[in-house]
C-alpha positions as CSV (number, residue, x, y, z in Angstrom):
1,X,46.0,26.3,57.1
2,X,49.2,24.9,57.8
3,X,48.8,21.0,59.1
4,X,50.9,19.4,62.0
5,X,53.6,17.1,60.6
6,X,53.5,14.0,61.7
7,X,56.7,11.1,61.9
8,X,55.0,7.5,61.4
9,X,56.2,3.8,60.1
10,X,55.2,3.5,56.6
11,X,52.6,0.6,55.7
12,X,53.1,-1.0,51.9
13,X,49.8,1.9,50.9
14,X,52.3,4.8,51.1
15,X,54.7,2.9,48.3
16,X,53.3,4.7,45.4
17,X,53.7,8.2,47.3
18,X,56.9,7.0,48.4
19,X,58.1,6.9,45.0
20,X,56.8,9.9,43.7
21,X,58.8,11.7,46.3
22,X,62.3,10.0,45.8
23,X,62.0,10.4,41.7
24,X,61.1,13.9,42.9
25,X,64.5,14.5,44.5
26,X,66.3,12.3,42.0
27,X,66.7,9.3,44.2
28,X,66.4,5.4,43.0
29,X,63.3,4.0,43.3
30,X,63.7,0.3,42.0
31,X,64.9,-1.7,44.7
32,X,62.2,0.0,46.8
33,X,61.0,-3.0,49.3
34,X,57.1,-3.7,48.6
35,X,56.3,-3.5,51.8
36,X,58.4,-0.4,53.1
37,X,59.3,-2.3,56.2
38,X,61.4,-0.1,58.5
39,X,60.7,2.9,56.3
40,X,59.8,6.2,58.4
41,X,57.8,9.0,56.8
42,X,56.6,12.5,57.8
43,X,53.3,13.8,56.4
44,X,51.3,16.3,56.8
45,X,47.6,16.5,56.6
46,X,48.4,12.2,55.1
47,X,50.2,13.2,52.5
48,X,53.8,11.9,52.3
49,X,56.3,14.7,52.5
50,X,59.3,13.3,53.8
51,X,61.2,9.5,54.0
52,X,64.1,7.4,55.2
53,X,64.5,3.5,54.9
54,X,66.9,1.2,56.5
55,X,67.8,-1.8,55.5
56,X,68.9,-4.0,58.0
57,X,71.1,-7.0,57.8
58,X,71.7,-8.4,61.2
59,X,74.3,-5.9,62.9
60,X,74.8,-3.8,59.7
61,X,72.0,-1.1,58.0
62,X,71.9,0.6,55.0
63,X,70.7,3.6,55.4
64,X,68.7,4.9,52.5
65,X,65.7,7.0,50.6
66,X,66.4,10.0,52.8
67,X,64.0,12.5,51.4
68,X,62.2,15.8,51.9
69,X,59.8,17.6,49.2
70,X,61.4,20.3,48.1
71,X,58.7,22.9,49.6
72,X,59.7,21.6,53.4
73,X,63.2,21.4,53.2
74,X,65.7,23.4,55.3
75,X,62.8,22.8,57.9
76,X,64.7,20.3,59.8
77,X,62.4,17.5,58.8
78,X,65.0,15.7,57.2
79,X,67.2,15.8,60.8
80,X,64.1,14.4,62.5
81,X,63.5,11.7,59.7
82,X,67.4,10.6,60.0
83,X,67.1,10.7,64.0
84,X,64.7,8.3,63.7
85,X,65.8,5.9,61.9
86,X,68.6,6.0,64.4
87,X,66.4,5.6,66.6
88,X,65.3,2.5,64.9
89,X,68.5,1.1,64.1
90,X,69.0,1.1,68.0
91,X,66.5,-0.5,68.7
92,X,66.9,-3.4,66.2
93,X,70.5,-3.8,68.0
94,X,71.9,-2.7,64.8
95,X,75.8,-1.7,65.4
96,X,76.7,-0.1,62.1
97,X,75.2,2.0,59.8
98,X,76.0,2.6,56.2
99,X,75.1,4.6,53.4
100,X,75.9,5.1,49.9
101,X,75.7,8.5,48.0
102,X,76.8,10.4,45.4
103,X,75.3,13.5,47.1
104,X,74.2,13.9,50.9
105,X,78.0,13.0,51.8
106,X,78.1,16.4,53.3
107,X,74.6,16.1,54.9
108,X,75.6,12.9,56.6
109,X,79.8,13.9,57.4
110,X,78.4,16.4,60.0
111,X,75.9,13.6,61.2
112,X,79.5,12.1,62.5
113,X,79.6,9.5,59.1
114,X,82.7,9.2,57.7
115,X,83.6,7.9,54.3
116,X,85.1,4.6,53.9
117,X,86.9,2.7,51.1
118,X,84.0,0.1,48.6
119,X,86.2,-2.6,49.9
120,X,85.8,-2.1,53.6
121,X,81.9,-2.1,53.3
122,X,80.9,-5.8,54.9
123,X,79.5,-8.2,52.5
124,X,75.9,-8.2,53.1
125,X,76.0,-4.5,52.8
126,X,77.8,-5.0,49.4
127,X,75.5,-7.3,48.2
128,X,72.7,-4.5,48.3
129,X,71.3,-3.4,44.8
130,X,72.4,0.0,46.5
131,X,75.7,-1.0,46.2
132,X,76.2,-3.4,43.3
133,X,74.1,-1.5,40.6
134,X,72.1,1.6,41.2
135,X,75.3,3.2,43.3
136,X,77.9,1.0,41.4
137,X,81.1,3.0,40.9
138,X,79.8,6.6,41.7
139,X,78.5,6.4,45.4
140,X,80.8,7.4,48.2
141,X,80.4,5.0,50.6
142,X,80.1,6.3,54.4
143,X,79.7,4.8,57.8
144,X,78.9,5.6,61.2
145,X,78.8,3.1,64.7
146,X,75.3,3.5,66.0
């Protein structure tokens, strides 16, 4: 019987599922905070099928771990995950929102992102392990006013 999904702030349990769904869809897992802190996730029947992080530096978010296991996908799960956080980032008075990828540029271009130049990301979003190592040269870098 197919379960109701539910869209709920992660607690520091859900890590290890967490990370079994990003290496699932190929995303980086080691800069994953402990504690998942402003990390959304839809499940159904508790188990993690879906995720988004942000990581927020004052006015600025990274965007990140936007994921949906493969059997839910085209379901619009990943929209609702991605409104959100949106949603979140408001809320925390966050102004801009970033996000590095070497894959979901087209995902996120018709979310009204558009892709900037490494240079013109603001420091404390360069200083992310996103951006100095795990996305180093081959992320596209994108951004989007909240």
């Amino acid at each position: 019987m197919l379960q109701e999904i539910i869209i709920t702030p992660a607690n520091p349990a859900d890590r290890p599922a967490v990370v079994e769904l990003l290496q699932s869809q190929n995303l980086p897992t080691q800069d994953l905070p402990d504690r998942l802190e402003n990390f959304i996730l839809a499940k159904e029947n508790g188990k993690v099928i879906g995720s988004v992080g942000l990581e927020i530096y004052g006015k600025y978010a990274l965007l990140r771990s936007l994921a949906v296991e493969a059997a839910f996908q085209s379901g619009g799960i990943g929209q609702t995950l991605y409104k959100t956080a949106l949603e979140v980032a408001q809320t925390k008075k966050v102004q801009d929102l970033y996000l590095i990828t070497t894959s979901a540029a087209p995902f996120f271009k018709k979310a009204g992102f558009t892709q900037i130049k490494r240079t013109d990301a603001p420091a404390p979003i360069a200083a992310t392990a996103q951006f100095t190592t795990i996305c180093a040269s081959t992320g596209v870098v994108i951004h989007k006013k909240v």
